[in-house]
Backbone as a chain_set.jsonl record, in Angstrom:
{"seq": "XXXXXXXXXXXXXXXXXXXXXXXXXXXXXXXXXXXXXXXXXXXXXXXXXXXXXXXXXXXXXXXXXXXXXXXXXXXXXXXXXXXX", "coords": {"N": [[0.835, -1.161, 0.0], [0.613, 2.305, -1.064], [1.384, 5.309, 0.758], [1.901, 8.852, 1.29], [4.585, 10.814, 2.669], [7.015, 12.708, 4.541], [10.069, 13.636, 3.619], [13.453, 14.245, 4.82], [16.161, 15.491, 3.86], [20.052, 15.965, 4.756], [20.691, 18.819, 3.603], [18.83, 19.58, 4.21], [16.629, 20.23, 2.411], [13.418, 19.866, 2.566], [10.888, 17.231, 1.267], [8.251, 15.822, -0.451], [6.714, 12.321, -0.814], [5.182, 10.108, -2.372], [5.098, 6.426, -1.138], [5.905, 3.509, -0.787], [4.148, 1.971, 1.983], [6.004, 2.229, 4.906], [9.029, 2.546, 4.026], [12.063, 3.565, 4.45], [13.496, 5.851, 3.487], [14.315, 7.897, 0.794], [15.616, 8.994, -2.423], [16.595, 12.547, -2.565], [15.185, 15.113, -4.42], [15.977, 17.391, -5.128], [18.652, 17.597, -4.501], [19.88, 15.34, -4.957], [21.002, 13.489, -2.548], [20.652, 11.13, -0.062], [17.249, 11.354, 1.439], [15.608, 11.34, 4.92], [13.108, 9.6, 6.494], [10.292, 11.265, 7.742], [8.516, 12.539, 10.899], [5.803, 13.765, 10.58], [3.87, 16.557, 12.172], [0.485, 16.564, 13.316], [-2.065, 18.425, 12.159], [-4.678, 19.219, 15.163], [-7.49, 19.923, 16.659], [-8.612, 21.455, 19.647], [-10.898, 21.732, 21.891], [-10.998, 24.273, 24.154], [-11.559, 24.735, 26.644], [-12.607, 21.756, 27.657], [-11.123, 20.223, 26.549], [-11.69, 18.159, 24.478], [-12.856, 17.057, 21.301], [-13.836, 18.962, 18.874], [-17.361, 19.599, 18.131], [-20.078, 19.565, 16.172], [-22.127, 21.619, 18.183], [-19.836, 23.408, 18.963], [-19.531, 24.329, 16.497], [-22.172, 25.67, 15.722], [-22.196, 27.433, 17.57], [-19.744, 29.272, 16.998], [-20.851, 30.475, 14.812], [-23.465, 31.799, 15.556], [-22.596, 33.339, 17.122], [-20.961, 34.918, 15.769], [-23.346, 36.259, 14.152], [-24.559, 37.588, 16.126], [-22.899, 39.283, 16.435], [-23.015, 40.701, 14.035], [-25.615, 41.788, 13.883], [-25.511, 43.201, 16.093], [-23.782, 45.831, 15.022], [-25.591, 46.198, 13.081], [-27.84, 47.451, 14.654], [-26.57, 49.287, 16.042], [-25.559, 50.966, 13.819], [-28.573, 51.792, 12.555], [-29.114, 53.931, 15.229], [-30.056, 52.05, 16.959], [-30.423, 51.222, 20.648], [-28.875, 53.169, 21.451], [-28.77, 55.384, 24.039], [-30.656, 57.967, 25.39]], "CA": [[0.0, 0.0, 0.0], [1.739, 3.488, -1.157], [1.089, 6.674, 1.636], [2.368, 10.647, 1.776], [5.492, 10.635, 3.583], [8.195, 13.786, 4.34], [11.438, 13.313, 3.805], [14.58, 15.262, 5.102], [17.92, 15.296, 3.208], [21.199, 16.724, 5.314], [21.054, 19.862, 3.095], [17.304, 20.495, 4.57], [15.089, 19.983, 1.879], [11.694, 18.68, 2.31], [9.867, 16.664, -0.184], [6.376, 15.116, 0.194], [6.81, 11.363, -1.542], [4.377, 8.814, -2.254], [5.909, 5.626, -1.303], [5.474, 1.84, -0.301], [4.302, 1.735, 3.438], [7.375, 1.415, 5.727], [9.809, 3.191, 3.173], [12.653, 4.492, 5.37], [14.445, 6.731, 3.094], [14.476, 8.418, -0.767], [16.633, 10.442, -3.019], [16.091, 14.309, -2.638], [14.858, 15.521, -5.772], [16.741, 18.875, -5.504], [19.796, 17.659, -4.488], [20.468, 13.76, -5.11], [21.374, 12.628, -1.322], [19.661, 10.494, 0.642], [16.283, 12.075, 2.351], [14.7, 10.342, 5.981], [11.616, 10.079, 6.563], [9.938, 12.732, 8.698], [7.17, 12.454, 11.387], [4.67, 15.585, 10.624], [3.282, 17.109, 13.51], [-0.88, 16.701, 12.684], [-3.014, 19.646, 12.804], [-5.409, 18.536, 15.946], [-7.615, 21.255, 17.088], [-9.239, 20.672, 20.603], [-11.994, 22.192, 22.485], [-10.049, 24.734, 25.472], [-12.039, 24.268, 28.534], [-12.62, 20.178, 28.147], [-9.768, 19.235, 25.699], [-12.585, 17.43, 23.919], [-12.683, 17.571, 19.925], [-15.014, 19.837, 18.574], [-17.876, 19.048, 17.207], [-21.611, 20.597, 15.562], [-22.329, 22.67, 19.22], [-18.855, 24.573, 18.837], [-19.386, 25.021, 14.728], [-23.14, 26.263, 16.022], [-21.611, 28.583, 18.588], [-19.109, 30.473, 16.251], [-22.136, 30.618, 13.816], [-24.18, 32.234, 16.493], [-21.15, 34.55, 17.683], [-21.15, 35.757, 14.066], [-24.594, 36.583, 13.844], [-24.97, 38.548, 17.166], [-21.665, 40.833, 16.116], [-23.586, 41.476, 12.736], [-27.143, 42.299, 14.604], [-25.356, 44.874, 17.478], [-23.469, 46.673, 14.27], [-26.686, 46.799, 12.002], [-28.484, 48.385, 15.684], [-25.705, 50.399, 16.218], [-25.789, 51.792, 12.648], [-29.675, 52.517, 12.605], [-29.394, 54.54, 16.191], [-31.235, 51.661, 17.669], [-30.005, 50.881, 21.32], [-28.526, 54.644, 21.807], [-29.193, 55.833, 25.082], [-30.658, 59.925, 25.411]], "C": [[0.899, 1.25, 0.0], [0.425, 4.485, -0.404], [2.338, 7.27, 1.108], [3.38, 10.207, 2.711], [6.489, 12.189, 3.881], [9.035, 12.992, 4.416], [12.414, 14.302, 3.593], [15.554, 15.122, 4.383], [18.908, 16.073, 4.637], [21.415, 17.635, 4.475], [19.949, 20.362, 3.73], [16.321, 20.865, 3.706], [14.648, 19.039, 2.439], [11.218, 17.849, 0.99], [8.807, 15.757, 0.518], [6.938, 13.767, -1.09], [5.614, 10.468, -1.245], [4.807, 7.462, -2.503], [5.223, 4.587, -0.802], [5.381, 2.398, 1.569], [5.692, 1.284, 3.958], [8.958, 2.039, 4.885], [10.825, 4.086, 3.811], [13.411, 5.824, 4.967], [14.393, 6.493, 1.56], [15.423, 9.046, -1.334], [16.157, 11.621, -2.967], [16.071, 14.642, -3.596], [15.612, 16.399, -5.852], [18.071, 18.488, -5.287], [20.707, 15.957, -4.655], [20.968, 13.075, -3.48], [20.655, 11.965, -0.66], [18.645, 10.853, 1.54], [15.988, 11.073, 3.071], [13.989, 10.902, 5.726], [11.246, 10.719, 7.854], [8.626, 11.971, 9.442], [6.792, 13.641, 11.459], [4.152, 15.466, 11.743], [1.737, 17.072, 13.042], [-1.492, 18.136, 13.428], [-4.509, 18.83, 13.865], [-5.655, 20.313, 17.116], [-8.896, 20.689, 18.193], [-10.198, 21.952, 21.221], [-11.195, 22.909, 23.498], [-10.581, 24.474, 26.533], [-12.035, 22.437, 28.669], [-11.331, 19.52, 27.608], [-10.547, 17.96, 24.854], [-12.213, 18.217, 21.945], [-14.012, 18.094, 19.626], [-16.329, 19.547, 17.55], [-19.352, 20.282, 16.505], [-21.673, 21.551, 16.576], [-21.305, 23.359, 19.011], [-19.227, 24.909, 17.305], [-20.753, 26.29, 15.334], [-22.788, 27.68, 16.854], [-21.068, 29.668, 18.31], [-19.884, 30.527, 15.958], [-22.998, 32.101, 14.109], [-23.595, 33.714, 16.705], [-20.864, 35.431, 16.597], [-22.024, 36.531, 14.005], [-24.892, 38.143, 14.939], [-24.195, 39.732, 16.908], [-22.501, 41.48, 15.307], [-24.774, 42.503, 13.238], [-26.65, 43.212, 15.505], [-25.056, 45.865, 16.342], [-24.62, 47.222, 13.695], [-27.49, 47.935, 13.326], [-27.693, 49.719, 16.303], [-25.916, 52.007, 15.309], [-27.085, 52.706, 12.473], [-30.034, 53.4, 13.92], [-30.214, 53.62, 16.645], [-30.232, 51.428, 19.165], [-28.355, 51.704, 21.916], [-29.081, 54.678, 23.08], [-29.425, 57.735, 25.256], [-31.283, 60.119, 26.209]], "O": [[1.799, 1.369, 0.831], [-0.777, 4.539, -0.662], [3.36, 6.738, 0.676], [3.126, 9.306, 3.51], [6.465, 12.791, 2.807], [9.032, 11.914, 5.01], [12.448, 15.067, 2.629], [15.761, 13.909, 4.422], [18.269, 16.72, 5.467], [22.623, 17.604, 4.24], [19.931, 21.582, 3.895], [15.365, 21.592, 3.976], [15.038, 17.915, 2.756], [11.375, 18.178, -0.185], [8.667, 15.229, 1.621], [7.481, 14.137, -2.131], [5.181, 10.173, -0.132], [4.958, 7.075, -3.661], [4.063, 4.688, -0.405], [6.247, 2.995, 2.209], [6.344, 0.306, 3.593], [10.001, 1.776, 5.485], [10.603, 5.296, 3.793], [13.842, 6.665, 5.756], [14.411, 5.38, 1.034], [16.147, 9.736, -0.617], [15.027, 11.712, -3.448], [17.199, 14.568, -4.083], [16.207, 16.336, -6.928], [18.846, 19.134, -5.994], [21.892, 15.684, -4.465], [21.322, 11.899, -3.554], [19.534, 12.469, -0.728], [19.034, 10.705, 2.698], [15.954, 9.954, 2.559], [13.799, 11.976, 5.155], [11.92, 10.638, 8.881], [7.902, 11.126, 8.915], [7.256, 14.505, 12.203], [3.965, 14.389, 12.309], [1.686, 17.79, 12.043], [-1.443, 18.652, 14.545], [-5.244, 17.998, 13.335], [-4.977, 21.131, 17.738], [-9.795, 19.895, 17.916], [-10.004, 23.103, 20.83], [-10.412, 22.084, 23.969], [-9.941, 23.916, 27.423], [-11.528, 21.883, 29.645], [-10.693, 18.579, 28.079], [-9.955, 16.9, 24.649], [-11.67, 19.243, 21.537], [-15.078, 17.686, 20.085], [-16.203, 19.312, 16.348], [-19.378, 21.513, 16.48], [-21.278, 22.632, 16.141], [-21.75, 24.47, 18.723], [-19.122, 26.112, 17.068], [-20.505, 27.494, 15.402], [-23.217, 28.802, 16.582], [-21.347, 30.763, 18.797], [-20.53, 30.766, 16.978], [-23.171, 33.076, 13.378], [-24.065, 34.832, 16.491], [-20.554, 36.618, 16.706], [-21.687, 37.695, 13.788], [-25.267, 39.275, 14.633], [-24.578, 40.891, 17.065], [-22.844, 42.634, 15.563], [-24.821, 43.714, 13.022], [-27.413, 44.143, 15.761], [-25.812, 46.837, 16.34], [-24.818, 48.437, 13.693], [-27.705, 49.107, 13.017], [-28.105, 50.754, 16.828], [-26.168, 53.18, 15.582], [-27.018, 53.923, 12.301], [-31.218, 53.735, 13.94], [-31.333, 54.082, 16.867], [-29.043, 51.449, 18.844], [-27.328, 51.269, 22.438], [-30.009, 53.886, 23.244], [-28.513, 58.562, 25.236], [-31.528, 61.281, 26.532]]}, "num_chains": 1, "name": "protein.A"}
């Protein structure tokens, strides 16, 4: 089965390769030496108060949080919620 892999050279290119599972090491396209393979860091985006992953209620929430900014500006704009 061929996966996405990084791989480092000792000059410090990157390259993204699609290789055989388990594939410890490639040639560096830019420079011919031998590239390792890299472990990427995953993007993993967590909830701050529980450390839970986020799901529909947080999408709903920004959504929401959107909406209310828009609705004070538009009341702002028409002098509604002025005080005289």
């Amino acid at each position: 089965m061929k996966v996405f892999h990084d791989y480092l050279c000792d000059e410090g290119h990157i390259h993204e390769a699609f290789v055989e599972r388990g594939t410890p090491s490639t040639t560096c396209p830019e420079c011919g030496k031998v590239a390792l393979k890299q472990i990427s860091t995953p993007t993993v985006k967590l909830e701050g108060v529980t450390g839970a992953f986020p799901g529909a209620a947080s999408r709903w929430e920004q959504v929401r949080a959107e909406k209310l900014k828009v609705e004070r500006k538009q009341k702002e704009s028409h002098g509604e919620g002025q005080k005289w």
